[in-house]
Every structure is written in structure tokens, then in C-alpha cells.
C-alpha positions in Angstrom: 92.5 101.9 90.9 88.7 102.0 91.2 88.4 100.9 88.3 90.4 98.0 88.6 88.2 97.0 91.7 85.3 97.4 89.5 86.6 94.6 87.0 87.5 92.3 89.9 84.1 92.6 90.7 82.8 91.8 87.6 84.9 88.5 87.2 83.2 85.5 89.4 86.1 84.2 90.0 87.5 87.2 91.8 83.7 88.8 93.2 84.0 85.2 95.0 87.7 85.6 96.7 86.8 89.2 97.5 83.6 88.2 99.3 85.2 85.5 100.9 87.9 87.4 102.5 85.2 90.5 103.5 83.7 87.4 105.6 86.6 86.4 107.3 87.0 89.9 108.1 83.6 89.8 109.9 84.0 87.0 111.7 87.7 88.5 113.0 85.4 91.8 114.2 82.8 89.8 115.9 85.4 87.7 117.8 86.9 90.9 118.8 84.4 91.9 120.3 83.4 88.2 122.0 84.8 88.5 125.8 86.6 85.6 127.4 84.5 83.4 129.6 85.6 84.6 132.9 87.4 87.6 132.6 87.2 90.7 133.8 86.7 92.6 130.4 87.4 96.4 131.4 90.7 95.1 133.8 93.3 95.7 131.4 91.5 99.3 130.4 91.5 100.5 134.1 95.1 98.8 134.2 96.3 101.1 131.3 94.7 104.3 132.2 96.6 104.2 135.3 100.0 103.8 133.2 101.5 106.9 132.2 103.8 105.7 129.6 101.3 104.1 127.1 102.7 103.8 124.1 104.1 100.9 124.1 100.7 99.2 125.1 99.4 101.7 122.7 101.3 100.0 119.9 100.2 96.6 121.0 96.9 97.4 121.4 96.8 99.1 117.8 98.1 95.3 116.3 95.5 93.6 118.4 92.7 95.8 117.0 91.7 96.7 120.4 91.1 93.2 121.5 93.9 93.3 124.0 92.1 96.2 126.2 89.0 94.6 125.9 90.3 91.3 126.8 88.1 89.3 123.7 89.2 85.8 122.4 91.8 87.4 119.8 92.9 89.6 122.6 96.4 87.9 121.3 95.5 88.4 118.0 98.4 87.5 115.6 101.1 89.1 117.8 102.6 85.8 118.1 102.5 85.3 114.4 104.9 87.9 113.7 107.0 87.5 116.7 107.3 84.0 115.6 108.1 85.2 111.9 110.8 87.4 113.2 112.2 84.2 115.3 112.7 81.9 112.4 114.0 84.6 110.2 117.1 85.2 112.4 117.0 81.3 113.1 117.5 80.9 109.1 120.4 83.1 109.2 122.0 81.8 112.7 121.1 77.1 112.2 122.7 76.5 108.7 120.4 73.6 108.6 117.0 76.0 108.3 119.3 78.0 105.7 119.6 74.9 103.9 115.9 74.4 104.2 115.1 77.4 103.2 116.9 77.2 100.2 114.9 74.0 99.2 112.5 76.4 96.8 108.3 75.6 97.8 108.9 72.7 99.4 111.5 74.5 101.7 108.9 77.5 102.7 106.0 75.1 103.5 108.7 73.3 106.1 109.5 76.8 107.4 106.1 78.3 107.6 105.2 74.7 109.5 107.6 75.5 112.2 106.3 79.0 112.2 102.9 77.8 113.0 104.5 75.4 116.2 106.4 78.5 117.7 103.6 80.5 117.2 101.1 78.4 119.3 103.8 77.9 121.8 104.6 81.6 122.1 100.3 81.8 122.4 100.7 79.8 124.9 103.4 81.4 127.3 101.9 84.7 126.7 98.7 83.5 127.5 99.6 81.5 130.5 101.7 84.9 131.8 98.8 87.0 131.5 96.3 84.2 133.1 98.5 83.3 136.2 99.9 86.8 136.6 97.2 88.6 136.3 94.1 86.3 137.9 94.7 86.9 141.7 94.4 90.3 140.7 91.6 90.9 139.8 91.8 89.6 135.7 89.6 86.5 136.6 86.0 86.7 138.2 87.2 83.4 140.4 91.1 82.5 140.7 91.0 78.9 140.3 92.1 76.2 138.1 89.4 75.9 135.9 89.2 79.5 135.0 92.5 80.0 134.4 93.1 76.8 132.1 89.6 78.6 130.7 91.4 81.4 130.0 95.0 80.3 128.5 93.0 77.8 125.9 91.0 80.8 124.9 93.8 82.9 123.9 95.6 80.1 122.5 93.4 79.0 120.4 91.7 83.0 119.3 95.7 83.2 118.0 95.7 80.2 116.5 92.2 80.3 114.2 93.4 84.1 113.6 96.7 82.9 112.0 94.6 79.5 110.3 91.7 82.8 108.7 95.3 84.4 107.5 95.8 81.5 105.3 92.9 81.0 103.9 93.1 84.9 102.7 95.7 83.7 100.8 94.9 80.5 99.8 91.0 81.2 99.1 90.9 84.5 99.1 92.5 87.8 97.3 96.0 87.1 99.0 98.3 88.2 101.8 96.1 86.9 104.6 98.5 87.8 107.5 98.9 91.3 106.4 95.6 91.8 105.7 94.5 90.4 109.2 96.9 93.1 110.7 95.9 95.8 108.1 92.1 94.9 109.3 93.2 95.4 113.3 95.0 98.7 112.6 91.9 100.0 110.9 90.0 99.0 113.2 92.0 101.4 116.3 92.6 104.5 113.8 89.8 105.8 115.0 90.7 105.8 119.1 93.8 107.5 117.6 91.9 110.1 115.6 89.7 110.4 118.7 92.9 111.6 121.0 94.0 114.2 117.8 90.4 115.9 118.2 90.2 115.9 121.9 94.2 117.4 122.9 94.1 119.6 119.5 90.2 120.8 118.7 87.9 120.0 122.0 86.6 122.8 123.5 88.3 125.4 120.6 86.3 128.3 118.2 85.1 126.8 115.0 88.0 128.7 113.4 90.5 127.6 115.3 89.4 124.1 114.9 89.2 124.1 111.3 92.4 125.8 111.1 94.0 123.3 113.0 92.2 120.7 111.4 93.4 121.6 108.4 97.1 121.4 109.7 96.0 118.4 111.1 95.0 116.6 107.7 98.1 118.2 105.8 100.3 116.7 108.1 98.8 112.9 108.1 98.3 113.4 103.9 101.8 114.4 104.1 103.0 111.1 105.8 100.2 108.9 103.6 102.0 110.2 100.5 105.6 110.0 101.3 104.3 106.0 102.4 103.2 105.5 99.0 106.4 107.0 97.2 108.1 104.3 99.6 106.1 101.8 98.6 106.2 102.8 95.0 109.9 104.0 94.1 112.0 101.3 92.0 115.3 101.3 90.5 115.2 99.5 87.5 118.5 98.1 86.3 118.5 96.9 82.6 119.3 93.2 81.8 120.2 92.0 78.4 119.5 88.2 77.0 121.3 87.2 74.2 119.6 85.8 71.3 118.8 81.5 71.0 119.4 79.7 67.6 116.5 77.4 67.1 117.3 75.3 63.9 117.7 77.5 60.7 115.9 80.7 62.7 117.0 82.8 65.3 115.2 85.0 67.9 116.9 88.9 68.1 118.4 89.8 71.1 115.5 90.7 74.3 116.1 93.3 77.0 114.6 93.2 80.4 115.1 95.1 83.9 115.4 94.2 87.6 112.9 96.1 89.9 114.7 96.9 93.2 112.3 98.3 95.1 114.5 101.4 97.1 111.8 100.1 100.3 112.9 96.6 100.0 111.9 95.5 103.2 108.7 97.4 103.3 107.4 98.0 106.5 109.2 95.2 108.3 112.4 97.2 109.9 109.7 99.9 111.6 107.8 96.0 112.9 111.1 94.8 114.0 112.7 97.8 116.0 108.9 98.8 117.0 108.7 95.4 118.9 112.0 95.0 120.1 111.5 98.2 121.5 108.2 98.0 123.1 108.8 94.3 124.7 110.7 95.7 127.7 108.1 98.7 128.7 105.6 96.3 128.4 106.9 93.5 130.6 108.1 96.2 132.5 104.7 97.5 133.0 103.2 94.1 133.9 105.5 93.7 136.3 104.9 97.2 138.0 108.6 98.1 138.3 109.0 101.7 139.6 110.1 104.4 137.0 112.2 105.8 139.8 114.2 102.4 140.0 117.4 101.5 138.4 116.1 99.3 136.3 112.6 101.5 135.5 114.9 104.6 134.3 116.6 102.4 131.9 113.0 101.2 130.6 112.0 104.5 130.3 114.7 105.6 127.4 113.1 102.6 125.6 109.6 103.7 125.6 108.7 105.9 123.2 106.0 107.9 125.4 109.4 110.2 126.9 111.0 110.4 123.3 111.0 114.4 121.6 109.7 115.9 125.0 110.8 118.8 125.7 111.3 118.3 129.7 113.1 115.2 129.7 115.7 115.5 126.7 118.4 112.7 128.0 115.3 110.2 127.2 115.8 111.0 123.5 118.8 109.1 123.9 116.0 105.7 122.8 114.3 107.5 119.8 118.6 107.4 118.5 118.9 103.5 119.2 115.0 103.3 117.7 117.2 105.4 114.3 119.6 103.0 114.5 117.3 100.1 115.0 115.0 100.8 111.6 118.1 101.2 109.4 119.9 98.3 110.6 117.1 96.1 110.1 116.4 97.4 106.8 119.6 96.1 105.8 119.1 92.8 107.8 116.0 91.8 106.0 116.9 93.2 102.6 119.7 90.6 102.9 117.8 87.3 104.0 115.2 88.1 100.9 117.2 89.5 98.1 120.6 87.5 97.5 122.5 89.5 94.6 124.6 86.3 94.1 122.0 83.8 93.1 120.0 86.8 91.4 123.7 87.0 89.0 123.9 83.6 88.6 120.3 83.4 87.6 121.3 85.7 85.0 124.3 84.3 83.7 122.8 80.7 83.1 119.8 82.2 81.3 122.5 84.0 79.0 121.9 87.6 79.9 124.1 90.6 81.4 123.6 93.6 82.5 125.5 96.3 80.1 128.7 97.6 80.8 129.1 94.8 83.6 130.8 91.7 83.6 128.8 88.4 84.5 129.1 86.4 87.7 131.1 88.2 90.4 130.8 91.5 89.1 127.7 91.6 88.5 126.7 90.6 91.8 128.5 93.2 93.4 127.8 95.5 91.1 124.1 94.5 92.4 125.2 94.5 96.1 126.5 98.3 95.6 123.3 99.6 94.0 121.5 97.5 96.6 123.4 99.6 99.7 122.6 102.5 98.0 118.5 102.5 98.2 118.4 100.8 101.1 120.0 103.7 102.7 117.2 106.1 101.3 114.2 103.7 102.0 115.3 103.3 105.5 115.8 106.9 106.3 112.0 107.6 104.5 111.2 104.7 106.6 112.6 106.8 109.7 111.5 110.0 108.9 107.6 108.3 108.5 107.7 106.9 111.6 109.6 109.4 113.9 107.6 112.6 112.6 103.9 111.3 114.7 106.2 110.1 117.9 108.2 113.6 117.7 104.7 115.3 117.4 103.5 113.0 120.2 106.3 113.6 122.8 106.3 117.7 122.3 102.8 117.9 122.7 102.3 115.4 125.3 100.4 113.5 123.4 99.7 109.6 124.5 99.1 106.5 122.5 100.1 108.4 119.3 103.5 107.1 119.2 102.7 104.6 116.2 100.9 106.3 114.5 103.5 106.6 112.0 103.9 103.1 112.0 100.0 102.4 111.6 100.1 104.3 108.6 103.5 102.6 106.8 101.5 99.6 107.3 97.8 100.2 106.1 99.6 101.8 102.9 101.9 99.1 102.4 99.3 96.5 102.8 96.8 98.5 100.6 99.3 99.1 97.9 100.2 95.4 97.9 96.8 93.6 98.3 96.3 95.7 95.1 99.3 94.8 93.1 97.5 91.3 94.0 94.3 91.9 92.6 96.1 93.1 89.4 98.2 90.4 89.0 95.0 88.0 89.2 93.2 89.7 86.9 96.1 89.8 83.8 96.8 85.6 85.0 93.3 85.4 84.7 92.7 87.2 81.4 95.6 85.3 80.4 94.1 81.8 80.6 91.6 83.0 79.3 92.8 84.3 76.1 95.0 80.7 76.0 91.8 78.8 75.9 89.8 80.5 73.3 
């Protein structure tokens, strides 16, 4: 892998895209750390410390970067992006007229991402709006008045927006997989506050042995959860294809094998995104809204949020971390199906004269497809599960806040690593490709 890096380096080509991306990264950390004209910057911190279920914020503020405590101009960040992403995805699947868009090839995913882009600034814009109305009286703005509020929803709007515009250039200008890369940047960027809470409810205060003892512990557990990530990531199942031979004139070409890599995490770290959100958006709003945890309605928010899951004093809560099970694994399955179709995979097959062995083309071999499909879908999204579960189970017997996600954090900075790499491989053999064309 390094040394991989090393050649990308060496290329011009590639030095450039690298470079260019490490910039927009520095602009994304300086605008994190630009307040919002007007704002009270520290009013959401004081807000959150006095929450005692913070792991939902926790998990919002981990996607933000931070930015959303400190109230900067990507206190959004690209929140809105992804709920945006998730809306058109089940929109594909429910308006058989985006379906049909969809199925349009380029052309079809540039008029999707488009209307990705629309909802996204319009969900900017409620969220922003919320916060700045909601919030101003009470003590979010320095003066409650028109200007500053309009000051303050444009800010937001448009911090999301150029956020989501630097995500495509990554990809278009730089080393690929802008979005993700934009995320994986803002979840870096809060590992440390995370890291921060392990050392001071674990090691603060404890003998040098005891600390390095549990420090060890510590680091075997997280290394642990890194590596079962990247066996996720990693594991295929490789099913064998066979192409018949072509007659070309007088000659023929011998018959050619190839294989189909199903990845057994299919749809990477999306589920654990998904169920995560869906999860946290009622605590949140919930939160905002001050409802009372002794209400009707605030004990029902509390078996959704995850700060009450795996604790040992409040078991019936535990009921949420089941529906969260539930969640990941049905929305492994949901997204596995909207971007792997074993039907027009078959057919693919069939008209470019292959087979795989032992199985008839067409219908059987898309089922045979579908049944191998169920199969490691089951196993990526219970390693999906266990990843994510282990740091909130840790987190809710220890009493540990804002460590919730942690699981989560990680899926995503080594699914994003691992891809971003693949990447950077695939541009170097495309480029050393051309380049042996044109010689």
C-alpha cells in the first residue's frame, strides 16, 4: 500500500489530483472553524452538555466534524447530502418514472444526482431555517431580528451547498469519491474528542500500570473492530463465468473464463448510515424541542436513542438496540437490491455468450445469483452489526457518552480508506495502460 502511494506520487498526473484534493480538505477545516456572523458560537455546546442522552447529537456531530457544536459555516456540513441520497434512493424504488430514469445508463445518473443536488439545498434550507427561527430568541443569535436570522439560514445553506459542490470536484478533479472522502475527512477530524472521553472515564487519574494495562485492552479492542472492518470490506465470493469461444473468419479464439466479485458487504457501510439516521432523527428533534423524558412521548424517544441501549439499570430500553439489529440487516438487503440487479447481471451474460457452469442461462442463472446473493448479505450484515453494536454495548455498560458511534465512525473511515485506495490503483493501471498504448 505504501508503496503504491509512493508511485502515485511519482506520476504528475496523480501528485496533481492528490494535492488538489489535500487542498480542498484545508479549505473544508478552515471553514469549520469560521463562525457564523452573528451567532452565538458556544450555544449549542452549553445546549448539549446539559442533554443527558447525547449520542444521538454525538453522532451528528461526529458527521459534521464538529462544526455543528461550534456553530461554523459547514455547521450543516453534508448531512443534507446523504439524507437527500437516502430520499431519492427509496424515491427510485417507490416513482416508476425515476426507476425508469435511473435505468437510462450516464445520462440517467447525471438527471438523478441533479435532483439530488435540489433536495439537498432545500433540505439545507428547512434545517437551517429550524435551527435559526427556533433557536434565535433563545439565545443562538447575538440580536433576534430579521437580518440576522436571514444571515444565518443563507450561511448554512450555502456552507452545505459549496461542501457538496468541493465533493464533486474530489471526484471529478481529484483522486475520487468526493462525498465520502468529505465525510471520511469530518469523522477524522472528531476521533480525537472520542479518544479523549476513552482516556478520561478509562485511564484519568489511574497508576501508570493500570493505565497501560487498560490501554492495552483499550487498543486490542478498537484493532479488533478495525480488522474485522477490513475483512468486511475485503471478503468476495467469486463465482466463475464462462464465455464461449468467437469464430473470426478462418480463426477461432479458445474458450475465456472469468468471475463475478460479490462483495459479502455489498452495501458497505450504508445500512449502519441508514438505521443510524433514522434512528437518531427522533432524539434529536426530540431534544430540540425539549420534550420531557418523563412524558409519554419522551419514554418512547428514549428506546430510540442509543445513549440507554446495553445499560445495565434500564434493560427494557434495549428493546431499540433490537429494532437498530433489525434496522442494519434490513437495509442491507434494501440497498444490495436497488444496486446489484441479478437479472440484468444474467442477461448481461447470456448476450455476451457466457454461463456460469453447472447453471442454466437466463432465469436460472439469475436466481441462482439471487440465492448466493441472500446468502452473504446475511453475513455482511450481521459483521456489519456486530462492528457497530460492540462500542454502543461498551458505551451503555460503562456509562459511557458520545461513544455510541464509534463503531460506526470506524466502518466508515475503513470503508472509505480501503475504497479511495482501490481508486488510486485503478488510476494508476488506466494510466500505465495509455501509456503503454501510446508508445
Amino acid at each position: 500500500m505504501l508503496e503504491m502511494i509512493l508511485n502515485a506520487f511519482r506520476v504528475k498526473e496523480m501528485r496533481g489530483k492528490i494535492l488538489f484534493t489535500l487542498f480542498m480538505l484545508i479549505i473544508i477545516r478552515f471553514g469549520s472553524n469560521l463562525p457564523i456572523p452573528g451567532v452565538q458560537t458556544d450555544y449549542f455546546a452549553n445546549l448539549f452538555g446539559q442533554w443527558s442522552a447525547q449520542d444521538a447529537v454525538g453522532w451528528l456531530n461526529s458527521m459534521t466534524g464538529g462544526s455543528f457544536e461550534q456553530l461554523s459555516v459547514f455547521a450543516l456540513s453534508i448531512t443534507p447530502y446523504i439524507t437527500s441520497s437516502i430520499i431519492m434512493q427509496l424515491l427510485t424504488i417507490a416513482i416508476p418514472a425515476l426507476e425508469e430514469i435511473q435505468k437510462e445508463g450516464e445520462d440517467g445518473r447525471k438527471k438523478i444526482a441533479e435532483y439530488t443536488r435540489y433536495v439537498t439545498v432545500g433540505l439545507a434550507l428547512i434545517e437551517s431555517s429550524a435551527m435559526a427561527i427556533g433557536f434565535g430568541g433563545s439565545g443562538l443569535l447575538k440580536e433576534y431580528n430579521a437580518l440576522s436570522v436571514i444571515v444565518c439560514i443563507v450561511t448554512m445553506t450555502a456552507g452545505s451547498a459549496f461542501l457538496m459542490w468541493v465533493g464533486e470536484r474530489i471526484t471529478e478533479r481529484g483522486i475520487g469519491n468526493g462525498i465520502s472522502i468529505v465525510l471520511l475527512f469530518n469523522i477524522v477530524s472528531s476521533l480525537p474528542r472520542d479518544g479523549n472521553v476513552i482516556f478520561e472515564r478509562f485511564l484519568a487519574g489511574k497508576s501508570i500500570a493500570f493505565q497501560i494495562t487498560y490501554g492495552l485492552i483499550i487498543v486490542a479492542i478498537l484493532m479488533g473492530i478495525i480488522g474485522l472492518s477490513v475483512i468486511l470490506e475485503d471478503a468476495r465470493r467469486e463465482i466463475p463465468v464462462q464465455y464461449s469461444g468467437k469464430i473470426v473468419g478462418n480463426s477461432s479464439s479458445g474458450a475465456r473464463g472469468s468471475v463475478i466479485p460479490l462483495k459479502v458487504n455489498t452495501a458497505g457501510v450504508m445500512p449502519v448510515i441508514f438505521a443510524s439516521s433514522i434512528m437518531s432523527l427522533p432524539v434529536i428533534i426530540a431534544q430540540f424541542l425539549d420534550i420531557n423524558g418523563q412524558s409519554p412521548i419522551g419514554r418512547v424517544i428514549q428506546f430510540l436513542n442509543s445513549g440507554t441501549w446495553a445499560n445495565p439499570n434500564y434493560p427494557i430500553y434495549s428493546i431499540g438496540l433490537v429494532l437498530y439489529i433489525i434496522l442494519v440487516i434490513f437495509f442491507a438487503y434494501f440497498y444490495t437490491s436497488i444496486t446489484f440487479n441479478p437479472n440484468e447481471v444474467s442477461s448481461n451474460i447470456k448476450k455476451q455468450g457466457g454461463f456460469i457452469p453447472g447453471i442454466r442461462p437466463g432465469k436460472a442463472t439469475a436466481d441462482y445469483l439471487t440465492s448466493i446473493l441472500n446468502y452473504i448479505i446475511l453475513i455482511g450484515a450481521v459483521g456489519l452489526t456486530v462492528v457497530a453494536v460492540i462500542p454502543i454495548i461498551i458505551s451503555g455498560f460503562f456509562n459511557i457518552s458520545r461513544l455510541g458511534f464509534l463503531g460506526t465512525s470506524l466502518l466508515i473511515v475503513v470503508g472509505v480508506t480501503l475504497e479511495t485506495l482501490e481508486q488510486i490503483k485503478s488510476q494508476l493501471v488506466i494510466r500505465n495502460y495509455k501509456s503503454f498504448l501510446s508508445e
